[in-house]
C-alpha positions in Angstrom: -64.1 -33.2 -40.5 -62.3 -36.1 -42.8 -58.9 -34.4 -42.9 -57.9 -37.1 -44.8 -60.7 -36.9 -47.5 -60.3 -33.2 -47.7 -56.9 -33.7 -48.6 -57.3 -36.1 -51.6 -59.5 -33.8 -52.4 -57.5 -31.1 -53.1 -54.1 -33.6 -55.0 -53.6 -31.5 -58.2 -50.0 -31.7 -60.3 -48.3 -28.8 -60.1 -49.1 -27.8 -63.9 -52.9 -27.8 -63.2 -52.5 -25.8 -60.0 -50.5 -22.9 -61.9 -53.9 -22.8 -64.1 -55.6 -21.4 -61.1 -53.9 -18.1 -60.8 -55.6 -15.4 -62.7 -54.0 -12.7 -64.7 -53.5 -9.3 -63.5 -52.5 -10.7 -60.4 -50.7 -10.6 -57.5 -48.4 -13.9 -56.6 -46.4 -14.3 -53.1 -44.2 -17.0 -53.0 -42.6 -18.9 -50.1 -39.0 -17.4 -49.0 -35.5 -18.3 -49.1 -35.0 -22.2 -48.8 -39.3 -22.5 -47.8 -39.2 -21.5 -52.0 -42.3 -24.2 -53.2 -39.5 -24.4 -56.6 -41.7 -27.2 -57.9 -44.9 -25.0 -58.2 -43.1 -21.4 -59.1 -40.7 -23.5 -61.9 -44.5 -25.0 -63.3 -45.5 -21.3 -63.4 -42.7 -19.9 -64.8 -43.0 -23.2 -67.6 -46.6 -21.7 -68.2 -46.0 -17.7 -68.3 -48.1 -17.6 -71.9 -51.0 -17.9 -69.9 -50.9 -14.9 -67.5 -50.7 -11.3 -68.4 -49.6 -8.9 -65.8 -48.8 -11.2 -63.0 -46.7 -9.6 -60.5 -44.4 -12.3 -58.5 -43.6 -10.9 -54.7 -40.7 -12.0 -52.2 -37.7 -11.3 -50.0 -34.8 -13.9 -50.8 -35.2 -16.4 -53.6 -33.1 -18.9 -53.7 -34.5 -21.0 -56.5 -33.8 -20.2 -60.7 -36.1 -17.1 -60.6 -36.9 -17.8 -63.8 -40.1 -15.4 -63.9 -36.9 -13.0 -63.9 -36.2 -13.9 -67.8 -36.6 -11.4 -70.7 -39.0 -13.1 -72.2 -41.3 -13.2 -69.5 -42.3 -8.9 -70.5 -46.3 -8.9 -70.6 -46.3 -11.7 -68.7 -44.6 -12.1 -65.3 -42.8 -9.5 -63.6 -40.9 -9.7 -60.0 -41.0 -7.0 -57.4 -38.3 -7.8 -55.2 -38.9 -6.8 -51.3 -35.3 -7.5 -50.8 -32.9 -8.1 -54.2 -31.0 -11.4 -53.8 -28.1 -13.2 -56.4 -31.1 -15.0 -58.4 -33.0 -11.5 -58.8 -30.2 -8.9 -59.1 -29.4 -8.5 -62.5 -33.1 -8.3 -63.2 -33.7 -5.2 -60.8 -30.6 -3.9 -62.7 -31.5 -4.3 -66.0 -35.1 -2.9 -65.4 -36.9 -6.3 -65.9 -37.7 -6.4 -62.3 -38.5 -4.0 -59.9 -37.5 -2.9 -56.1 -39.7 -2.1 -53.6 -38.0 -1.4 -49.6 -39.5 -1.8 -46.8 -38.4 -3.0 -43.1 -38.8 -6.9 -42.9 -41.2 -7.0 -39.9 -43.9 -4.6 -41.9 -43.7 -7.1 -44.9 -47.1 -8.8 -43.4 -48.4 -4.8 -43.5 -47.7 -4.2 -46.5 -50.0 -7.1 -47.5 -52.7 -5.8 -45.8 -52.5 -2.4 -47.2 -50.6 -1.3 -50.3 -49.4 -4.8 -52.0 -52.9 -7.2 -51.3 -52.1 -10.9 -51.9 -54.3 -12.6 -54.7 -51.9 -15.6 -54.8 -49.8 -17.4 -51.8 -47.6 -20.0 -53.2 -46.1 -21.8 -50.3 -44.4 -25.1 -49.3 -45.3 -26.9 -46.2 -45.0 -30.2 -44.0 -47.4 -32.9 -44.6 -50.5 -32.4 -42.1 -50.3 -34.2 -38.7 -54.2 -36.1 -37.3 -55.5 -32.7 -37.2 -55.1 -31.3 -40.4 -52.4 -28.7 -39.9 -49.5 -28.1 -41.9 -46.3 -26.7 -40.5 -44.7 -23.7 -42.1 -41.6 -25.4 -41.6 -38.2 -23.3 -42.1 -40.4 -20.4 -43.5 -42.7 -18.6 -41.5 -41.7 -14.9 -41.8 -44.0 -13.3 -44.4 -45.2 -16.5 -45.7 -47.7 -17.5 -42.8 -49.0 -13.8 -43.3 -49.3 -14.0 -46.9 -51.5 -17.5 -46.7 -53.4 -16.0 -44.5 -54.4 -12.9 -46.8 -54.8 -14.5 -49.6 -57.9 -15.2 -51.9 -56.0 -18.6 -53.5 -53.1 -20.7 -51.3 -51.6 -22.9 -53.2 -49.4 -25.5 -51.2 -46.2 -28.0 -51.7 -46.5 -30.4 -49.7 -43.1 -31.7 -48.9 -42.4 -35.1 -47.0 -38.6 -33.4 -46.6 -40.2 -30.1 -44.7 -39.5 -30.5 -40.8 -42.1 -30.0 -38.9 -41.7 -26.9 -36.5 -43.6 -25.3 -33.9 -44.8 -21.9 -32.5 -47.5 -19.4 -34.9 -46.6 -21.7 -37.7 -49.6 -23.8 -39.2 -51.7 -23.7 -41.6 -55.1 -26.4 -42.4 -55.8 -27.9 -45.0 -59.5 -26.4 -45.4 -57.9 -22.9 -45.8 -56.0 -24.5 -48.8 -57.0 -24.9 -52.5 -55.0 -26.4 -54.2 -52.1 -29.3 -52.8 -49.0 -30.5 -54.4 -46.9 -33.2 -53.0 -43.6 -34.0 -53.8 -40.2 -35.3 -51.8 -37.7 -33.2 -52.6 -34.6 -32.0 -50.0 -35.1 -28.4 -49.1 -32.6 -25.8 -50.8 -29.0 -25.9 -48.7 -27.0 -23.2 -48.0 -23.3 -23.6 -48.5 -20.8 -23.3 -45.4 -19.2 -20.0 -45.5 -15.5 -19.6 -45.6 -14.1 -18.2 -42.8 -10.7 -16.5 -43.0 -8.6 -15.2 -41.0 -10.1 -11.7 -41.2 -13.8 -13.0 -40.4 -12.1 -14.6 -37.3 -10.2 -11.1 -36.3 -14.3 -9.7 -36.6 -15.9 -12.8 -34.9 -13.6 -12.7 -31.7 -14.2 -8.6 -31.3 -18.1 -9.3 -31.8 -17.7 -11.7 -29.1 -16.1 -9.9 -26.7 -19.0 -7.6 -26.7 -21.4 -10.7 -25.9 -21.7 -11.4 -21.8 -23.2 -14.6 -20.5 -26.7 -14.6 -20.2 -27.4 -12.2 -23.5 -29.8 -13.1 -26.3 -28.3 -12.7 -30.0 -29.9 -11.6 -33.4 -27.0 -12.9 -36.3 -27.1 -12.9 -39.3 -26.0 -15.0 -42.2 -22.0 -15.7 -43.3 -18.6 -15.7 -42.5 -18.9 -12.8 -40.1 -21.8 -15.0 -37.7 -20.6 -17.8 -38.2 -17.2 -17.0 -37.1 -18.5 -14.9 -34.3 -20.0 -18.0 -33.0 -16.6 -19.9 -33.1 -15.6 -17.4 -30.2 -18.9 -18.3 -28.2 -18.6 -21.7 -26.7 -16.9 -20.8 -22.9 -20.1 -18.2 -23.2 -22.9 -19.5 -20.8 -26.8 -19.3 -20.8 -27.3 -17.1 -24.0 -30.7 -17.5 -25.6 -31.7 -16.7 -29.5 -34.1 -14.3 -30.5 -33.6 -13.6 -34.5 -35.0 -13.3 -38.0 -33.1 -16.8 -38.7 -30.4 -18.9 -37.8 -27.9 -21.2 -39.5 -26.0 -24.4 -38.5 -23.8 -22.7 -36.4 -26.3 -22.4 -33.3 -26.9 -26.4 -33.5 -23.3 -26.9 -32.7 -23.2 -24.1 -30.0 -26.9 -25.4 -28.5 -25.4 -29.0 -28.1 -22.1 -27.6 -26.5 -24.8 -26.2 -24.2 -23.7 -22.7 -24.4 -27.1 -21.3 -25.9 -29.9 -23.0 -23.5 -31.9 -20.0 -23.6 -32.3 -20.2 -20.0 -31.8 -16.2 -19.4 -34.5 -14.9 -21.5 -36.3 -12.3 -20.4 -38.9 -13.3 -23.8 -39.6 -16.6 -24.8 -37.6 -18.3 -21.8 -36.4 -21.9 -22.9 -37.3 -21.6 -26.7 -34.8 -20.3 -29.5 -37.4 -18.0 -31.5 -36.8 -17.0 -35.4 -39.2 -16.8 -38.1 -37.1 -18.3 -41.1 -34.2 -21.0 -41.1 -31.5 -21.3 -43.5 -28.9 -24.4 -43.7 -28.0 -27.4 -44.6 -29.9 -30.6 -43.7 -28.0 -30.9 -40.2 -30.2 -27.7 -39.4 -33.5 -29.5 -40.8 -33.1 -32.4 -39.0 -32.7 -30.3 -35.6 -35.5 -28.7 -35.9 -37.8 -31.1 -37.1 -40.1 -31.7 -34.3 -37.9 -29.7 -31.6 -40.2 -27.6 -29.0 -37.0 -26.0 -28.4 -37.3 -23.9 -31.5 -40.4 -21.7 -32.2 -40.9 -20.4 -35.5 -43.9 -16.8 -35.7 -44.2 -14.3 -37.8 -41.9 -11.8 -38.5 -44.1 -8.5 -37.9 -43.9 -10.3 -34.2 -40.1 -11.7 -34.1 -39.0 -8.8 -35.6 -41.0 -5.6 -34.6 -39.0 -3.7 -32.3 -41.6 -3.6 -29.7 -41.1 -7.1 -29.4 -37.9 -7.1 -29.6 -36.7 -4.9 -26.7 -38.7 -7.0 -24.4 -35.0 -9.3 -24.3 -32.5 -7.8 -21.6 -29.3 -8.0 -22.8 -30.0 -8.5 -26.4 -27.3 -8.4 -28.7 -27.6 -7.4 -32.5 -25.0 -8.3 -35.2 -25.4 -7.3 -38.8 -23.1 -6.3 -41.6 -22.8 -3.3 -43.8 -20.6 -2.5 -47.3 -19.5 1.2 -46.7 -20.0 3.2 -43.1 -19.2 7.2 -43.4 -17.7 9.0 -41.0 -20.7 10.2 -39.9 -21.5 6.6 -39.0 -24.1 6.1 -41.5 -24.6 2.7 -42.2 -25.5 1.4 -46.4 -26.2 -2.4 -45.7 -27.9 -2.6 -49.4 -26.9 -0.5 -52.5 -23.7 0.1 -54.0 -24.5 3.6 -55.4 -27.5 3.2 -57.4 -27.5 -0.2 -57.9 -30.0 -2.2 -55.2 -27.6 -5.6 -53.9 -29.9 -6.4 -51.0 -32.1 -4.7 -48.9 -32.5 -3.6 -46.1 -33.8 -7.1 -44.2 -34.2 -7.2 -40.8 -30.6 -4.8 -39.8 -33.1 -1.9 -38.7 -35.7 -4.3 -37.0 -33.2 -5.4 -34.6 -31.3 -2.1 -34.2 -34.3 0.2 -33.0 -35.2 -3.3 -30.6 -32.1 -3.6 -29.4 -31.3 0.4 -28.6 -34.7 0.2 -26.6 -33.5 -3.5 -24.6 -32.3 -3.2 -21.1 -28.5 -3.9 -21.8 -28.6 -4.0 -25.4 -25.9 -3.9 -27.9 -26.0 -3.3 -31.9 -23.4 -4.3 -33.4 -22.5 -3.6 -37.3 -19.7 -5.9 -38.6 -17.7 -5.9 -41.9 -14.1 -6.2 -43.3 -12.3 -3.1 -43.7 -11.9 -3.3 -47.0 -14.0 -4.5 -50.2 -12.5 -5.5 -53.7 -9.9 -7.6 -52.8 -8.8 -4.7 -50.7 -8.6 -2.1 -53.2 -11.5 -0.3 -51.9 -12.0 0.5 -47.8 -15.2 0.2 -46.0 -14.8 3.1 -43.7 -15.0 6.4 -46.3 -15.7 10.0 -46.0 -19.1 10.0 -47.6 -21.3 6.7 -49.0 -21.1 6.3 -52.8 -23.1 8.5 -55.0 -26.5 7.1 -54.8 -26.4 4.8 -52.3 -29.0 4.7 -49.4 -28.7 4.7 -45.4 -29.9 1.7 -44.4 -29.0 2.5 -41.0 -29.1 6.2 -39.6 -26.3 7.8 -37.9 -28.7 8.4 -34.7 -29.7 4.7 -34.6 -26.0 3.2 -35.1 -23.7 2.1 -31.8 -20.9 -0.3 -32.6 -18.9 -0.4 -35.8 -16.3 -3.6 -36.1 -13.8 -4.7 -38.3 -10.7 -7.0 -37.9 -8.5 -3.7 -36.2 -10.9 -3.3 -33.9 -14.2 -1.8 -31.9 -15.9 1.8 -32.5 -18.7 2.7 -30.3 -20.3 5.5 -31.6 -22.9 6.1 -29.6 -23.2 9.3 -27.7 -20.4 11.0 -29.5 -19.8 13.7 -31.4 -19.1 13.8 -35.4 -15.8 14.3 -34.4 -15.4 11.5 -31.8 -16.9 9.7 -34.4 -14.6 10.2 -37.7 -11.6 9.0 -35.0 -13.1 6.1 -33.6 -13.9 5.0 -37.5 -10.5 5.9 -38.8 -9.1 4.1 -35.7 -10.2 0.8 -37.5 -10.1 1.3 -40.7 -7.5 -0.4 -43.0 -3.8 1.3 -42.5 -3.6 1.3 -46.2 -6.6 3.7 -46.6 -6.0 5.7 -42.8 -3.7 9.1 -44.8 -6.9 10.0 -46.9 -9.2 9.4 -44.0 -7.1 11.2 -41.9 -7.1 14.2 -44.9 -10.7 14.8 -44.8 -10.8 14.3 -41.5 -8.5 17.7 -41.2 -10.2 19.5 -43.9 -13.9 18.3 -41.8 -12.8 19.4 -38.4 -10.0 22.2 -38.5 -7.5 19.9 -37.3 -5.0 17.3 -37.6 -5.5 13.8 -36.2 
């Protein structure tokens, strides 16, 4: 086949490829910085055309502009995971929420929510005619694959990276190039309170363990307290820049994995170009899909795999919320449960669930006798083990409500400890 030929002929502008997608559709589009911006802001430009055209993703990191009021009649998101772009939209009733764990995202596709429309954003196509996913491979890869009309950015800026994570060019329609740098991440800060967290998360870690983190503060300071660690590995829904520094310090060499030995495995990348230029072309780093990466099963097959993810109120029932401040949806519930159920069924494993004590500026602690009214569990009280904030480490696992309340109180923030301590007596018949 003349991969080459194929390819020319399938060069459309951006404008004339939105004309493609049919009303009363369904669109998923690329995720978190894979967002194809060039082809969604060209369908967003031309939302008169379409009527009932329902726009599907996790994180969007672009303008979200099919988010506007006056796209009614026209385009309408349902968010899989509600992100700063999205958020006011799923507020306000102009979007809607739909949750679901990460790794059955691909499922969902298959059953429920069928793909008409994959808009994606992918590498240019090496002698064979395949297209890496690049930093996005998660749900998009499954998506593609689904759906009846793939619409492609082809980006001269995508790296190129390996594992489950190509698509041809014959099982594309329609191809739009452009050179345009990915969408970066800004660098966290990190204050002294992530830094209290990041060196109790990393006393938990022993050589030789494979981590799951996250995106912030919290993992990124964690990692700061990881560099005298020796032969961890990576196994996680994504990592940041932080693991470039720790890989070329050579304490992650991935040499101890029980999955995957040799090869950091994700299925999405966020960072700044200092990431994309590391991965680019690296056999070191293997990008699948996330109902593989992340689905438990999978998962556990890691000895000594450590979890870290971050939560905005635990009760003291250990009850995790991760997504919702009362009714109002803030994230969802991404990969936290994936990795938690994995890593409770991996030899050695460790959950971990890290967060400040306190939220607001401090005016509001973490740690409280029951979640807010109309907030979700994101993580169950049976599936929870470690809770930690800058005073400290609670292991809940195998104890009692009661154990429990005191091992939570124990690190909460001393300003909020009396009325924790209050319901703990009027909970348990006695005094702390």
């Amino acid at each position: 086949m003349d991969y080459k030929k194929l390819y020319k002929e399938k060069l459309t502008t951006a404008c004339e490829a939105v004309k493609h997608i049919p009303s009363n559709c369904r669109v998923v589009t690329g995720h978190a910085t894979g967002e194809p911006t060039v082809i969604v802001d060209a369908m967003v430009e031309n939302y008169l055309q379409y009527e009932n055209v329902e726009i599907v993703h996790l994180v969007a990191m672009g303008n979200c502009g099919y988010t506007r009021p006056e796209m009614k009649g026209h385009l309408r998101h349902n968010a899989l995971f509600v992100g700063a772009g999205t958020r006011e939209a799923v507020h306000d009733g102009r979007a809607d929420f739909t949750p679901t764990f990460f790794y059955q995202v691909p499922r969902l596709f298959k059953t429920k929510l069928p793909v008409d429309v994959a808009i994606i954003q992918v590498s240019p196509p090496d002698e064979n005619g395949n297209c890496s996913f690049g930093v996005s491979c998660d749900f998009t890869k499954p998506a593609a694959d689904l759906a009846k009309i793939v619409i492609a950015q082809v980006n001269d800026q995508m790296p190129m990276t390996y594992g489950d994570n190509f698509i041809n060019i014959k099982d594309i329609d329609f191809i739009v190039e452009v050179s345009k740098p990915l969408i970066e991440l800004p660098s966290p800060v990190i204050g002294d309170v992530e830094k209290a967290i990041g060196e109790y998360c990393a006393s938990l870690i022993e050589d030789g363990s494979t981590l799951q983190l996250g995106i912030g503060a919290i993992p990124d300071a964690v990692l700061l307290f990881l560099k005298d660690k020796k032969d961890l590995g990576i196994h996680s829904e994504m990592f940041s820049d932080g693991i470039v520094d720790l890989y070329s310090s050579g304490a992650v060499n991935n040499s101890k994995k029980t999955l995957h030995p040799g090869k950091m495995i994700v299925t999405f990348l966020m960072g700044s170009k200092k990431l994309y230029d590391f991965v680019n072309n690296n056999p070191v780093v293997e990008l699948y899909p996330v109902d593989y990466v992340n689905d438990p099963l999978t998962i556990m097959k890691n000895n000594k795999m450590v979890s870290i993810n971050s939560a905005l109120q635990v009760d003291l029932m250990g009850q995790v919320c991760a997504e919702a401040i009362g009714l109002k949806q803030f994230s969802g519930v991404g990969g936290q449960v994936d990795y938690i159920r994995g890593v409770s069924m991996a030899e050695d494993g460790k959950a971990i669930i890290a967060m400040p004590s306190t939220a607001a500026k401090g005016k509001l602690s973490r740690i409280v006798p029951f979640l807010d009214h109309g907030s979700c569990v994101t993580t169950s009280r049976n599936d929870v083990e470690y809770i930690v904030t800058e005073y400290g480490i609670a292991n809940l696992r195998g104890k009692s409500l009661k154990q429990r309340a005191k091992e939570l109180i124990s690190i909460a923030h001393p300003d909020f400890k009396d009325e924790l301590a209050k319901e703990y007596k009027e909970r348990f018949k006695e005094s702390l």
